[in-house]
C-alpha positions as CSV (number, residue, x, y, z in Angstrom):
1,X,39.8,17.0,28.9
2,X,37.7,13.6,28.6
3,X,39.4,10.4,27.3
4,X,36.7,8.8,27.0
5,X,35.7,7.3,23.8
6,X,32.8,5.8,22.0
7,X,32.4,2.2,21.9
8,X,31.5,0.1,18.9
9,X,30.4,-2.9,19.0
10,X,30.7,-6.1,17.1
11,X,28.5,-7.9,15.3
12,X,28.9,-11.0,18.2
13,X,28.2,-8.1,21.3
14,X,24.8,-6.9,19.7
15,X,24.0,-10.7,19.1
16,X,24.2,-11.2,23.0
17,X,22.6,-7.7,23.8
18,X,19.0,-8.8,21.6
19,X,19.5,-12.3,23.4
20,X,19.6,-10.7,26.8
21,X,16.5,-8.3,25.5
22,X,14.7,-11.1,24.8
23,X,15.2,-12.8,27.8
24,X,13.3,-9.5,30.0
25,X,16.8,-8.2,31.1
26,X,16.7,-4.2,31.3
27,X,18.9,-1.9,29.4
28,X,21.4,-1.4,32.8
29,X,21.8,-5.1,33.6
30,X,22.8,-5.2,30.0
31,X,24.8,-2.5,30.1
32,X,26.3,-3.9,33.3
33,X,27.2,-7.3,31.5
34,X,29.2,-5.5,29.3
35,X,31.1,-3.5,31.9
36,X,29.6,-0.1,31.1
37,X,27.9,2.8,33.3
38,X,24.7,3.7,32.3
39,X,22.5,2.0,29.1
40,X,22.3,4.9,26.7
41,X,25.0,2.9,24.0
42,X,22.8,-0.3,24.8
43,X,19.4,1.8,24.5
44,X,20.4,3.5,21.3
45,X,20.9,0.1,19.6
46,X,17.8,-1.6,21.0
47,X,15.9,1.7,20.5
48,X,16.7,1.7,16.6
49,X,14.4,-0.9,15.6
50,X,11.9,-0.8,18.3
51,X,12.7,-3.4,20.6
52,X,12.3,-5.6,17.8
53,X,15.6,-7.5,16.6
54,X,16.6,-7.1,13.4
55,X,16.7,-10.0,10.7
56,X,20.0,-11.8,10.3
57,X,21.7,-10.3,7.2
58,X,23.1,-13.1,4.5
59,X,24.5,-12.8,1.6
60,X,23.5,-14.1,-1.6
61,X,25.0,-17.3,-3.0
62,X,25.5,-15.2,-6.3
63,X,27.4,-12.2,-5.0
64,X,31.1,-12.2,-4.6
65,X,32.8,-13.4,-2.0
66,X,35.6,-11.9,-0.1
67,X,37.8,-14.6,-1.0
68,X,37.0,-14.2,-4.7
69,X,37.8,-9.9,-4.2
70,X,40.8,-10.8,-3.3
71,X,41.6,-13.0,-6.3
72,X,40.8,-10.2,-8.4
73,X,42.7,-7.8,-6.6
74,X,45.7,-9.6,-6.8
75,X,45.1,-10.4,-10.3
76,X,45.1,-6.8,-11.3
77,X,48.8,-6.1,-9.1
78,X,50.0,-8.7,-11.7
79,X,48.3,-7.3,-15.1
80,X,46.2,-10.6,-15.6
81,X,43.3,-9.5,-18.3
82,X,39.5,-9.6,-17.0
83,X,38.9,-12.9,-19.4
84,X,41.5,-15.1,-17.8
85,X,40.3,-13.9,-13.9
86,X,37.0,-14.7,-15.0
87,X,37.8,-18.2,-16.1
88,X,39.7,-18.8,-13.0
89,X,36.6,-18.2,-10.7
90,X,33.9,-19.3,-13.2
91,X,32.4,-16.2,-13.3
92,X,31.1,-14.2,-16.3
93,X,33.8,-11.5,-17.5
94,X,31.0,-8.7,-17.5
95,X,30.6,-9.6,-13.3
96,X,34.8,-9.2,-13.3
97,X,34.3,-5.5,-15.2
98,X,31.3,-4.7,-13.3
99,X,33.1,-5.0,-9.7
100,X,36.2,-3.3,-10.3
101,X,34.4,0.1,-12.4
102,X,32.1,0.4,-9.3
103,X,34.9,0.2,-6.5
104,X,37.2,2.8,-7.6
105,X,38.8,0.7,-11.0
106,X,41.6,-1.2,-11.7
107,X,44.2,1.5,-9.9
108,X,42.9,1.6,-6.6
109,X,40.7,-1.6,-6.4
110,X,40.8,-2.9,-2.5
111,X,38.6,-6.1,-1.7
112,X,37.9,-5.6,2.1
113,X,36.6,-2.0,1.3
114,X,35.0,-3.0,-2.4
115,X,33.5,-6.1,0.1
116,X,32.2,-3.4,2.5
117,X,30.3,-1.4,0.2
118,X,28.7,-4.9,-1.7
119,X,26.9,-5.6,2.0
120,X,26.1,-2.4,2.6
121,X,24.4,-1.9,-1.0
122,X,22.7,-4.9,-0.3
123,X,20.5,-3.2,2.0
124,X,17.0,-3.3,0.4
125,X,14.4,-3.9,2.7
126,X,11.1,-5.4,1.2
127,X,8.3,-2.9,1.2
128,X,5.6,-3.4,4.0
129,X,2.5,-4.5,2.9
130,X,0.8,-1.9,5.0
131,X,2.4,0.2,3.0
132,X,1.5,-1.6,0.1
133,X,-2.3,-1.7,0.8
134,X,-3.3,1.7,2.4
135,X,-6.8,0.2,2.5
136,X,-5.7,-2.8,4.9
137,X,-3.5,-0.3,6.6
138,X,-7.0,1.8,7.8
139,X,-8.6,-1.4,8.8
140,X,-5.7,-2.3,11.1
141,X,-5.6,1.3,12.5
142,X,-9.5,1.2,13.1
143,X,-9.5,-2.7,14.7
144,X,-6.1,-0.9,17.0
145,X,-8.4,2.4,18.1
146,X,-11.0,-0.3,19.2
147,X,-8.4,-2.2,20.9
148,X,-8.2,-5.3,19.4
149,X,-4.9,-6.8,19.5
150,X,-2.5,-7.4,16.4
151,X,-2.9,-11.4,17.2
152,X,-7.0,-10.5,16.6
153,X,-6.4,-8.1,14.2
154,X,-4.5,-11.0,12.5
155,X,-6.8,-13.7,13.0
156,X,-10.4,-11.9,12.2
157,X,-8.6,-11.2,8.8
158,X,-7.8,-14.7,8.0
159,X,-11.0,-15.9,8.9
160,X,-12.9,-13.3,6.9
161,X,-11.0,-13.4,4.0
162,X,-9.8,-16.6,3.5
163,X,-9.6,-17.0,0.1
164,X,-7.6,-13.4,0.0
165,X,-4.4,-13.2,1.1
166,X,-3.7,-9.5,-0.2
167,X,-6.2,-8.7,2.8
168,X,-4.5,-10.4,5.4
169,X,-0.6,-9.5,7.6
170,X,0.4,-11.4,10.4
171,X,0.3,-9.8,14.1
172,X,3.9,-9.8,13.6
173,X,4.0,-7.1,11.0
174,X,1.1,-5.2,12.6
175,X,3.7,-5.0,15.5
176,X,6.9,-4.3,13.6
177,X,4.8,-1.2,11.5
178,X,4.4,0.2,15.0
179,X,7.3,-0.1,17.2
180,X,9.4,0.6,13.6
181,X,8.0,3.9,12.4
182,X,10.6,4.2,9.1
183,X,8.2,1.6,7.6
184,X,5.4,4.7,8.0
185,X,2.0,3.0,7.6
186,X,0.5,3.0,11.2
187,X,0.9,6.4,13.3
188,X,2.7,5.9,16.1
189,X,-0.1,7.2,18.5
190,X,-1.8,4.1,18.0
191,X,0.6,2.2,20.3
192,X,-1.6,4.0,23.1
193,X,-4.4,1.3,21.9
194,X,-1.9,-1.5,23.0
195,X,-2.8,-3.3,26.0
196,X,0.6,-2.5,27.4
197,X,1.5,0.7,26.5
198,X,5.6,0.7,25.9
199,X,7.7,2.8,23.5
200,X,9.3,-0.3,22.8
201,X,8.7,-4.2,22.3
202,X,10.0,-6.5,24.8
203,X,9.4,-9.8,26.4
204,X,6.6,-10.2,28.3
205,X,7.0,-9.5,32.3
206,X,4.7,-12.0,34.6
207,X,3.3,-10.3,37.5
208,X,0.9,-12.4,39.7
209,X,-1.6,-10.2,42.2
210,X,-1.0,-11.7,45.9
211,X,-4.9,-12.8,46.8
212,X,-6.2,-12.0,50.2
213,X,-5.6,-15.1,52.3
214,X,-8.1,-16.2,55.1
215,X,-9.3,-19.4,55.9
216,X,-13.0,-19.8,54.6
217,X,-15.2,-22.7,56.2
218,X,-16.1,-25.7,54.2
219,X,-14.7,-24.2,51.0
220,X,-14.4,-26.9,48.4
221,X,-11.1,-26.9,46.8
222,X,-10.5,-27.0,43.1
223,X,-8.7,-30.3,43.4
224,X,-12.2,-31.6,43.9
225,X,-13.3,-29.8,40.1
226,X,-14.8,-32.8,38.0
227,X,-12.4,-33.7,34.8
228,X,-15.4,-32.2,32.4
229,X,-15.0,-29.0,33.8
230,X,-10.9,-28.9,33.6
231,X,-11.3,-29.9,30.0
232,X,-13.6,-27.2,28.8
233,X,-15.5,-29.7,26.9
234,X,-19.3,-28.4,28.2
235,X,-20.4,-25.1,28.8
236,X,-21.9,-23.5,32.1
237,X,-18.5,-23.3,34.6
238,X,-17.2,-19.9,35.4
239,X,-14.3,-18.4,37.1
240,X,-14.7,-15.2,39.2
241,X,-12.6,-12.8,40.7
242,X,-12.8,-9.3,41.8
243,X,-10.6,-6.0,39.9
244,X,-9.9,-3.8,42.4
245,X,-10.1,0.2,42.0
246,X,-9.0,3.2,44.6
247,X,-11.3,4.0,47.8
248,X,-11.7,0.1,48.2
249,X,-14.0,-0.3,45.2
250,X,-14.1,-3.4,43.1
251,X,-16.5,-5.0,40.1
252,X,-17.1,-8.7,39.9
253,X,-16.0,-10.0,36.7
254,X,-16.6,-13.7,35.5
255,X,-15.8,-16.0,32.9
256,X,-17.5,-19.1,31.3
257,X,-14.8,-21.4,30.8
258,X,-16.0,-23.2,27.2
259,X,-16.4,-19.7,25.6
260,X,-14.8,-17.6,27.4
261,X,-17.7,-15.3,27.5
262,X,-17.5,-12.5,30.1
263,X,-20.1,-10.8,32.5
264,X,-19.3,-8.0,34.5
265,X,-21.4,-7.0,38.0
266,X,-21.3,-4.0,39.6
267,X,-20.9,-4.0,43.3
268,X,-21.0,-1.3,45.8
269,X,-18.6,-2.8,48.6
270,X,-16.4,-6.1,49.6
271,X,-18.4,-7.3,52.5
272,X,-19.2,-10.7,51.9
273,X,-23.1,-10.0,51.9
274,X,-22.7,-7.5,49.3
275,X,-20.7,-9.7,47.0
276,X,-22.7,-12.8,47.3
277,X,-26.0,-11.0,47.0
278,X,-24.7,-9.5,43.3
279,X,-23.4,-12.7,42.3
280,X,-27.1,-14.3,43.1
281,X,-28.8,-12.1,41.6
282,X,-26.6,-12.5,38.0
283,X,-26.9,-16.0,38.4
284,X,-30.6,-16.0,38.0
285,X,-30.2,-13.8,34.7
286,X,-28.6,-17.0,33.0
287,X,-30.8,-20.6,32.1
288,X,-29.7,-23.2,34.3
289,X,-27.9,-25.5,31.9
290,X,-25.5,-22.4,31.6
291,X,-24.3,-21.6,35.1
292,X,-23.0,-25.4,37.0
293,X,-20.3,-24.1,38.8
294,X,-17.7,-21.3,39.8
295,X,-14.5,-21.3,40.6
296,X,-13.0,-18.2,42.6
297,X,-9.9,-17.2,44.2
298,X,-9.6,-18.2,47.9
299,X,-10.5,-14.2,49.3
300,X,-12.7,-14.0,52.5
301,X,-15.5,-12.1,50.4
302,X,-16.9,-15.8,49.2
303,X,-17.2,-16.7,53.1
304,X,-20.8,-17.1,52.4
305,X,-19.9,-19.3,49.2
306,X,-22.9,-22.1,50.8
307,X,-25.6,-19.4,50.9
308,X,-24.8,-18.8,47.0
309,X,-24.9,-22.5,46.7
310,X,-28.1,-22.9,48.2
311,X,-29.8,-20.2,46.5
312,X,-28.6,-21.1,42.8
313,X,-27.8,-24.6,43.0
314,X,-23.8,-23.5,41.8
315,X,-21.1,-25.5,43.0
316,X,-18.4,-23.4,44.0
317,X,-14.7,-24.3,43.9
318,X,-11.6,-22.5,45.4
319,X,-8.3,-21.9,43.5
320,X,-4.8,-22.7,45.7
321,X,-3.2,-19.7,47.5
322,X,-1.0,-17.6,45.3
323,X,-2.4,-19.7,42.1
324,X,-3.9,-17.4,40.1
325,X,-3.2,-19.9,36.8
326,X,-5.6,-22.2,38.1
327,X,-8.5,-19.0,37.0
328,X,-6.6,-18.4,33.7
329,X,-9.4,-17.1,32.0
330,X,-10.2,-14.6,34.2
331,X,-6.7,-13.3,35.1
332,X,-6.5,-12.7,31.3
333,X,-10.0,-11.1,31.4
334,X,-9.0,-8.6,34.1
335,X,-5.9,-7.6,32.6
336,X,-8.0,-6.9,29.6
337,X,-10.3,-4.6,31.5
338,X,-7.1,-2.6,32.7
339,X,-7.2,-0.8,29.4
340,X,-11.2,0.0,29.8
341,X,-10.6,0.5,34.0
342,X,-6.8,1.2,34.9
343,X,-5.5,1.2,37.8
344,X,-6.1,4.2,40.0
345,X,-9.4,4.4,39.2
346,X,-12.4,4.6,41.5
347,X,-14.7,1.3,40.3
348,X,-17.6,2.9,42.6
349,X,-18.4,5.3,39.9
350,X,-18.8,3.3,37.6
351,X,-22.4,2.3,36.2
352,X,-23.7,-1.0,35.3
353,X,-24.7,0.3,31.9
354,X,-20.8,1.2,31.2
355,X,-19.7,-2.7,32.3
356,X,-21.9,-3.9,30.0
357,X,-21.2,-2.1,27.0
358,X,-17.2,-3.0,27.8
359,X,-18.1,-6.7,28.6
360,X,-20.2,-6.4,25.3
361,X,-16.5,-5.2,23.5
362,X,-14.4,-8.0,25.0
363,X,-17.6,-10.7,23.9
364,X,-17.5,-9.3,20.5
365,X,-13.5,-9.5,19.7
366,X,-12.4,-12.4,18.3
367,X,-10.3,-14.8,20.6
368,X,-7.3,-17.2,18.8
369,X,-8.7,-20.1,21.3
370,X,-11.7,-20.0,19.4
371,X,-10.3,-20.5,16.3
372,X,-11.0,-16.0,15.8
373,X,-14.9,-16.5,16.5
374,X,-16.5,-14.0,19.0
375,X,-17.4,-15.2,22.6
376,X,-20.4,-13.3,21.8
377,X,-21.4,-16.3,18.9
378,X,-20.0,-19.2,20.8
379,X,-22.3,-18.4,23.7
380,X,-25.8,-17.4,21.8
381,X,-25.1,-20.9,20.1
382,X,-24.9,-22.7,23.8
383,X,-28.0,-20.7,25.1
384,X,-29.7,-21.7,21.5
385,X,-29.3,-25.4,22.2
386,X,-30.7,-25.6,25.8
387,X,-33.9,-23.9,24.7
């Protein structure tokens, strides 16, 4: 026979297992800090809300204190009248009557369990306004099915309607009604829609692609990138990178820097001539004053980088190994794509009509860097003022 028993926790231990959460640790190295085999205590906590850690309950200033339950029990061993207690601890005598005929009466009054039952009464969660507003609550579901994140689900609402703040809920809320499905407003099948697809919320994990190293002649490193192009303050400077699919296919994808504007080019294979030869011929799509320089990771299928030069009069600049930061834009772009393009996919097959309706999706989404305006507006207004 098992001797094993169940654990409970204190209010301190769950306090360290959410700041561990928080800090990426999984459920076993959790569960391992606290000495145990296995997660499934840990995961059944974590799991209740989510991912997402509960609020920090307090207790009103105007309830009873534990302190002042105990006055009153003792008061009622020694026959003391409601009046006089009430006087004692400046309370009203009706607050007095009121606690002891709703824990049990003046026979078998306790104040650690009459305590108890006053937090656990206390429990009254404020409604969600999702589930306040059905109409705001089909809005956010349709922006989710399109893929827009909370944070732009958030944002395009506050910019549309300023001026109404029943029509607006913070990407906070939009993520709590998901991963918290007792507040029942969004369907839980629209966290497919999420960019990372998890059952639960969690800290964010970093993972950085290891670029293909090979030493490329006369590259021009990104050291040597004017100040006006590290600023963002003028537009026409791109970043550039390749997302990779199965049977060694690939798409180009760039980025204007100012407005974060995205382009997407289909190419058949990696060879350097091949790459160059699409990124030429894109180049010559755009007007001049639009298309200054590019900066791409340091792979070997930019060797030609001074034939694309030549051709398009576009400076090219190379990131630092292992520095994928230094194309921030597009490293957010491409994770972007994962959820149009996942991983495992063959990129070969895909037709230039399909990467531009998708580049056309991510242009028309609003971004929080540019103050919830489209990419798609910023960018007609820059090709409006060179004409």
């Amino acid at each position: 026979m098992s001797n094993s028993k169940r654990r409970h926790y204190t209010d301190s231990e769950k306090a360290e297992m959410w700041d561990r959460w928080r800090k990426g640790e999984s459920l076993n190295e959790i569960g391992r800090a606290f000495g145990i085999q296995g997660h499934s205590s840990i995961q059944k906590i974590i799991w209740k809300s989510g991912g997402i850690r509960p609020a920090r309950r307090r207790r009103s200033v105007r309830s009873l204190s534990l302190s002042e339950r105990e006055e009153i029990s003792r008061g009622l061993v020694a026959g003391r009248s409601l009046r006089s207690m009430a006087n004692e601890l400046g309370r009203a005598p009706s607050t007095i009557s009121r606690e002891i005929r709703r824990n049990r009466g003046r026979r078998d009054y306790r104040a650690h369990q009459a305590d108890d039952a006053a937090f656990e009464r206390a429990k009254r969660p404020k409604t969600c306004k999702l589930v306040q507003n059905r109409r705001l609550a089909c809005e956010v579901a349709r922006k989710l099915r399109d893929l827009w994140s909370p944070e732009q689900i958030a944002g395009w609402l506050k910019y549309t309607y300023p001026d109404d703040e029943s029509y607006q809920v913070s990407h906070e809320t939009i993520y709590k009604t998901l991963y918290i499905q007792a507040r029942g407003a969004l369907k839980k099948e629209l966290l497919q829609h999420l960019r990372r697809k998890r059952m639960m919320r969690h800290g964010r994990s970093h993972t950085q692609k290891t670029p293909t190293h090979g030493r490329i002649k006369d590259m021009v490193s990104i050291r040597e990138r004017p100040p006006s192009v590290e600023d963002r303050a003028v537009p026409g400077h791109w970043e550039g990178d390749l997302l990779v699919g199965t049977n060694n296919s690939q798409i180009a994808t760039l980025v204007e820097r100012h407005t974060r504007y995205v382009m997407l080019v289909r190419v058949p294979s990696k060879d350097t001539r091949t790459i160059i030869d699409a990124l030429i011929k894109q180049a010559h799509k755009l007007p001049r004053e639009l298309y200054k320089s590019l900066t791409w990771d340091c792979g070997k299928e930019m060797a030609e980088h001074k034939r694309f030069s030549l051709d398009t009069d576009i400076k090219v600049y190379f990131c630092d190994p292992s520095s994928p930061w230094q194309r921030g834009s597009n490293e957010n772009t491409n994770g972007l794509l994962r959820q149009y393009f996942p991983k495992g996919l063959d990129l070969s097959k895909v037709h230039q009509n399909r990467l531009d309706a998708v580049a056309r999706k991510l242009n028309e989404r609003p971004r929080k860097t540019l103050n919830f305006r489209t990419p798609a507006e910023r960018f007609s207004e820059c090709v409006a003022s060179t004409d």
